[in-house]
C-alpha positions in Angstrom: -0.5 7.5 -1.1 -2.9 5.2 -2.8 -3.8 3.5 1.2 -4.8 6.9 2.6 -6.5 7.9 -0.3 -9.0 4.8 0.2 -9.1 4.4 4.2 -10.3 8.2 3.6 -13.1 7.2 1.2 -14.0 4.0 3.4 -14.4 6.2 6.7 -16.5 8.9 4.7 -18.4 6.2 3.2 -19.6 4.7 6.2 -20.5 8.2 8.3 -24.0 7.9 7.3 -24.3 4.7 9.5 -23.0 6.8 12.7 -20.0 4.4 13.3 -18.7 4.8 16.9 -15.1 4.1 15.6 -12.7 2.9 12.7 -10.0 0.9 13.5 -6.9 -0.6 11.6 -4.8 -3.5 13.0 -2.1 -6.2 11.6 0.8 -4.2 9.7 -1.3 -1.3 8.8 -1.1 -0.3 12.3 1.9 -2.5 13.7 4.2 -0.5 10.9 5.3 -3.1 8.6 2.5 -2.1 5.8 3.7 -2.7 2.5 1.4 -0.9 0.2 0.4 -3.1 -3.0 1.1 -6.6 -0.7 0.3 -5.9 2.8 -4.1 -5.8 3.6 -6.0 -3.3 4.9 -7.3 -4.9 8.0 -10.1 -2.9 9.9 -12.3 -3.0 12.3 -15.6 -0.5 12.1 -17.6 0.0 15.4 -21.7 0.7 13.9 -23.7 2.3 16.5 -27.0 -0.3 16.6 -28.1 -3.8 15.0 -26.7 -4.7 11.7 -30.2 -5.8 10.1 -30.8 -6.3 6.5 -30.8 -2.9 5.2 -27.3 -2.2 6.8 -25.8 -4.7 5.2 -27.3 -4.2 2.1 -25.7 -0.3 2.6 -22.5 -1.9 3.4 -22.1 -4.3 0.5 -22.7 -0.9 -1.6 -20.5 0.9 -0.1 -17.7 -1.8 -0.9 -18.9 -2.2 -4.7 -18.2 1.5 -5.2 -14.8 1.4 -3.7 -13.7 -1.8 -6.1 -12.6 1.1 -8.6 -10.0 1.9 -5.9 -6.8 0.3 -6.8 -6.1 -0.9 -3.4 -9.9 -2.1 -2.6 -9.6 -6.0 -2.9 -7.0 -5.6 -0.3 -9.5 -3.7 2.6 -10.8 -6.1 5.1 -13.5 -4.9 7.6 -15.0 -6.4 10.6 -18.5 -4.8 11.8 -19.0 -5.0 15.6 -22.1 -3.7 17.9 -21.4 -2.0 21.1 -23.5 -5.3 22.7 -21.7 -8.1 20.9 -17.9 -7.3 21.5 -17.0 -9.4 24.8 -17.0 -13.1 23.0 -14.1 -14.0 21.3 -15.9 -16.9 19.9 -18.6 -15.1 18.0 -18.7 -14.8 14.4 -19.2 -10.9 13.1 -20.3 -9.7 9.5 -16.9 -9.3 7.4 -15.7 -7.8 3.8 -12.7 -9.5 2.7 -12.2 -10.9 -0.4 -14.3 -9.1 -1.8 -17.4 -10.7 -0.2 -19.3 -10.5 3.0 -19.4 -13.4 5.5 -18.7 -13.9 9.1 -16.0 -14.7 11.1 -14.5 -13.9 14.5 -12.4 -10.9 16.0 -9.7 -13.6 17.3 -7.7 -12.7 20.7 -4.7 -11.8 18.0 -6.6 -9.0 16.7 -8.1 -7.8 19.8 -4.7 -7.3 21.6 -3.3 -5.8 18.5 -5.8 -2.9 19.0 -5.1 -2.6 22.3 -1.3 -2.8 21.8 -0.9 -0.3 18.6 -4.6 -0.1 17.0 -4.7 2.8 14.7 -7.7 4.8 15.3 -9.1 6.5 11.9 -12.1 7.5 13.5 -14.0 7.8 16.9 -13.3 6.6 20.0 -10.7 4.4 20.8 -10.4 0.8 21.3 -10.1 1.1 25.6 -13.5 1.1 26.3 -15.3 -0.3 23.7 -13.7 -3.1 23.3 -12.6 -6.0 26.9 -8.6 -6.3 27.1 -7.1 -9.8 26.3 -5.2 -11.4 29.3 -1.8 -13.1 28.0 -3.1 -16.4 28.9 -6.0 -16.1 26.8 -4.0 -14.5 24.0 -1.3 -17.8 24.7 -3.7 -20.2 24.4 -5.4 -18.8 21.6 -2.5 -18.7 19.2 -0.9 -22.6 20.2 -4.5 -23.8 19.8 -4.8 -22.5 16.3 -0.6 -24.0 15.4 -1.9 -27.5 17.1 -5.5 -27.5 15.1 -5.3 -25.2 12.2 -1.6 -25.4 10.8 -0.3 -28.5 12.1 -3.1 -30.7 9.8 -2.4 -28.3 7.2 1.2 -29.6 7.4 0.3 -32.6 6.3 -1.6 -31.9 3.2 1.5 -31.3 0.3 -0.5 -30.0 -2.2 -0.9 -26.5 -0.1 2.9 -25.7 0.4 4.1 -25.2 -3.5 2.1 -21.8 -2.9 3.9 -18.8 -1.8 1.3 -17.6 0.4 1.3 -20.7 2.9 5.2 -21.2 3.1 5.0 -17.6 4.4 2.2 -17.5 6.3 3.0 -20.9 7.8 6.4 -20.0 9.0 6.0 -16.0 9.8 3.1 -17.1 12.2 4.8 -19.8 13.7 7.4 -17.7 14.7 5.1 -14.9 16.0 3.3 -17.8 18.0 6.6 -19.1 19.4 7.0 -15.5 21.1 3.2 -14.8 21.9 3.0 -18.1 24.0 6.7 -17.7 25.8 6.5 -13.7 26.4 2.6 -12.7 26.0 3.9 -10.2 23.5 3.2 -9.8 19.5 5.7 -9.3 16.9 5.8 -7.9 13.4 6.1 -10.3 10.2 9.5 -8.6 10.0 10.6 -9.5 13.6 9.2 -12.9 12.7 11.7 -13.2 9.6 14.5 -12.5 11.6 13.8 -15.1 14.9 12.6 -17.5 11.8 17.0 -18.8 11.5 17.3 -18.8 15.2 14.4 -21.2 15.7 15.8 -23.5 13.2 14.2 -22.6 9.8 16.1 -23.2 6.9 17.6 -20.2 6.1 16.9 -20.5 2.4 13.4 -20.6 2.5 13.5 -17.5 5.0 15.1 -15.4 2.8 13.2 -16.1 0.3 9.9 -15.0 1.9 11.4 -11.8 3.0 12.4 -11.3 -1.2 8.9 -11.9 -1.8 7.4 -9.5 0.9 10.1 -6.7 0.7 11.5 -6.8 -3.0 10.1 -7.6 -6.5 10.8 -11.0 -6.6 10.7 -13.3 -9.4 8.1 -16.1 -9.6 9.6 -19.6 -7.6 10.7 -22.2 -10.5 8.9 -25.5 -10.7 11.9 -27.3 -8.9 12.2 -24.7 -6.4 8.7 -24.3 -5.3 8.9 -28.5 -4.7 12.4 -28.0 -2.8 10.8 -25.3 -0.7 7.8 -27.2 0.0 9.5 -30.1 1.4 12.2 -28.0 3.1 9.2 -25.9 5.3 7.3 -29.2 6.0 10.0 -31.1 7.3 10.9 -27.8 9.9 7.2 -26.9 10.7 5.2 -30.1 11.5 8.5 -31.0 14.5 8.6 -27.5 15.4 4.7 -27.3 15.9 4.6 -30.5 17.9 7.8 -29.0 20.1 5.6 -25.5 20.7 2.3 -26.8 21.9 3.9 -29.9 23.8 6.4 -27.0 25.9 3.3 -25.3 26.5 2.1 -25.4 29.9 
């Protein structure tokens, strides 16, 4: 498989820089991977400061894997076994085929806990601080109530297949996370999606579009679906984080 065939050359690629441990998350190591749709998102542990010249070795290391058919799809975050415990700090990242920073959010940290895949070292219990469900809770109603609710209101986002399923799959894993302090798969999500009062129509199509070879949404149905997934999400998101106690 094409997936193993580049984590393999990723994890052998970075043993020069000693890395304590290689972890996946997300559906890679939650089960739902879909291989040619689904990303590669990992989490590398380096064994002492990132300064210049690592990075510089890292960005190599990712330029030779772009040959890989799967590469643009391989998302790392770089930690350091002294900058793990805040959730609010911003680490090195590849992902989209650049570097930049961003956080390892609560999400991520209790998926490694809960089902973290570990391609090399040690893992994630002990390296990295549990996430208590209340943190986790907050986390993921904060980021419906300040991230995707605004976004709800800009139109021009929601012709785009990626943030009609996005939107809805992560509202519906939010829904659970802040009621039962547990995370779900984008296919659980799919199937709660009807029983929280998506339309149907615009369920089933996202699950077409992640599980089968789909054709392209027409002109009038990418408008239709638009409206159909703004109209459910923007009351829906305002219901979740006012219930939210």
């Amino acid at each position: 498989m094409q997936t193993e065939v580049l984590l393999d050359r990723f994890v052998t690629g970075l043993t020069p820089l000693t890395p304590l441990a290689v972890w996946a998350h997300g559906s890679l190591a939650g089960g739902d991977y879909q291989e040619g749709r689904s990303d590669l998102d990992l989490i590398a542990v380096l064994d002492g400061p990132l300064t210049s010249r690592t990075i510089w070795r890292l960005a190599r290391l990712h330029a030779r894997l772009r040959a890989e058919p799967l590469a643009a799809r391989l998302h790392c975050t770089y930690l350091t076994p002294d900058a793990v415990d805040d959730t609010g700090r911003r680490h090195l990242t590849w992902a989209h085929e650049q570097l930049f920073k961003r956080p390892v959010t609560p999400v991520t940290r209790r998926e490694l806990h809960a089902f973290g895949r570990v391609l090399h070292g040690k893992a994630p219990v002990g390296l990295l601080p549990p996430v208590t469900d209340r943190e986790l809770g907050d986390f993921v109603v904060r980021d419906q109530r300040d991230f995707w609710r605004p976004a709800v209101d800009d139109a021009s986002l929601w012709t785009r297949d990626v943030w009609v399923g996005l939107g809805l799959i992560t509202f519906a894993r939010a829904s659970v996370t802040a009621r039962e302090g547990r995370l779900i798969s984008k296919r659980e999500a799919l199937d709660l999606l009807p029983g929280l009062g998506a339309p149907v129509e615009v369920v089933e199509d996202i699950r077409r579009r992640r599980y089968e070879d789909a054709a392209a949404p027409t002109g009038e149905w990418a408008a239709r679906r638009a409206g159909l997934t703004r109209d459910y999400l923007g009351p829906a998101i305002d219901a979740l984080v006012a219930s939210y106690v």
